[in-house]
C-alpha positions in Angstrom: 4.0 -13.2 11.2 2.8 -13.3 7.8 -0.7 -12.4 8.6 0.2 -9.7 10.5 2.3 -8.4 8.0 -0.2 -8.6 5.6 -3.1 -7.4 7.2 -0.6 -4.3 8.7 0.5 -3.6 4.8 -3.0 -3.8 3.8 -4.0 -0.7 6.7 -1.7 1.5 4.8 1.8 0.7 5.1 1.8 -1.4 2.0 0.8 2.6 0.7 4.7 2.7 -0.6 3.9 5.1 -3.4 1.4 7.4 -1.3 -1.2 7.2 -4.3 -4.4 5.8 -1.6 -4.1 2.5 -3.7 -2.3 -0.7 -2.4 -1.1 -3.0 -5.5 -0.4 -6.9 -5.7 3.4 -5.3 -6.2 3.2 -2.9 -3.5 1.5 -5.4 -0.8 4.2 -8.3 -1.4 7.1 -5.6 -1.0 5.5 -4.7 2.6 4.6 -8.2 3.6 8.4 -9.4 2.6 9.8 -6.5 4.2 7.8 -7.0 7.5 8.2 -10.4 8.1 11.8 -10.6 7.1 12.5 -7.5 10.5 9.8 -9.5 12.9 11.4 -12.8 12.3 15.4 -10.9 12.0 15.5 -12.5 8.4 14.6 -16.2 9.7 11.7 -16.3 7.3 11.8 -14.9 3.7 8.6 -14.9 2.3 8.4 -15.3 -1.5 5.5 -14.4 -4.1 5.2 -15.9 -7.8 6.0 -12.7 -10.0 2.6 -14.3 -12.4 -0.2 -12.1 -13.4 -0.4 -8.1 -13.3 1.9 -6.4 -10.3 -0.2 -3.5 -10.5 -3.5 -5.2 -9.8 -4.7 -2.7 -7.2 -5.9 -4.8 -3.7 -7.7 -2.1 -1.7 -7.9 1.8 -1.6 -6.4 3.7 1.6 -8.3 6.1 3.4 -5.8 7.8 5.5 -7.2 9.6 8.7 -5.7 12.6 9.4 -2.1 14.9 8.0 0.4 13.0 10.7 0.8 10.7 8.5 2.6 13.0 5.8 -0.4 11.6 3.4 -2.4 13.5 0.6 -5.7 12.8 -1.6 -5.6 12.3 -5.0 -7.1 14.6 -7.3 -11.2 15.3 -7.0 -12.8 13.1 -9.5 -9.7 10.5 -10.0 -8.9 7.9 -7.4 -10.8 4.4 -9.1 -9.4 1.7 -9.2 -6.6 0.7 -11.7 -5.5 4.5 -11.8 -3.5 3.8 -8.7 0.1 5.9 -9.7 -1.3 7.6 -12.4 -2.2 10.8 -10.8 -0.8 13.5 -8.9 -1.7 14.2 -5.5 -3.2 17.4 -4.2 -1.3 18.6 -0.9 -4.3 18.3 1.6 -5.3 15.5 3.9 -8.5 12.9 4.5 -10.5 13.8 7.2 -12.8 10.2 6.2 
């Protein structure tokens, strides 16, 4: 279960701000979450709180507007800006 939950978090669910970057903060909130509903709360899954929560893990490119997504800004989007930009309202087509 935890793989799955962490390789689903790291497809874009993990995305819990919407800003295209996943964080060490971000991924551990998804990957508790998920495993705690697949197992019905028989397994808890904890992470150290050592190091920077904001360490950005992967960039999300999303691949259409279902998904209630938006880009960030032209030019921004590298990583470590992750939440310090506003999105534009328009969607990935990548």
């Amino acid at each position: 279960m935890f793989t799955y939950a962490v390789i689903e978090g790291l497809k874009a669910s993990a995305d819990l701000s919407h800003s295209h970057f996943i964080d060490a903060q971000e991924l551990s909130t998804s990957v508790q979450g998920t495993v705690r509903k697949l197992t019905a709360d028989k397994q808890q899954p904890t992470f150290p709180q050592s190091g920077r929560s904001d360490f950005v893990i992967s960039k999300v490119r999303y691949a259409s507007c279902a998904r209630g997504k938006t880009d960030p800004p032209d030019g921004e989007g590298k990583a470590g800006d992750a939440g310090k930009h506003e999105p534009k309202r328009r969607c990935s087509l990548d």
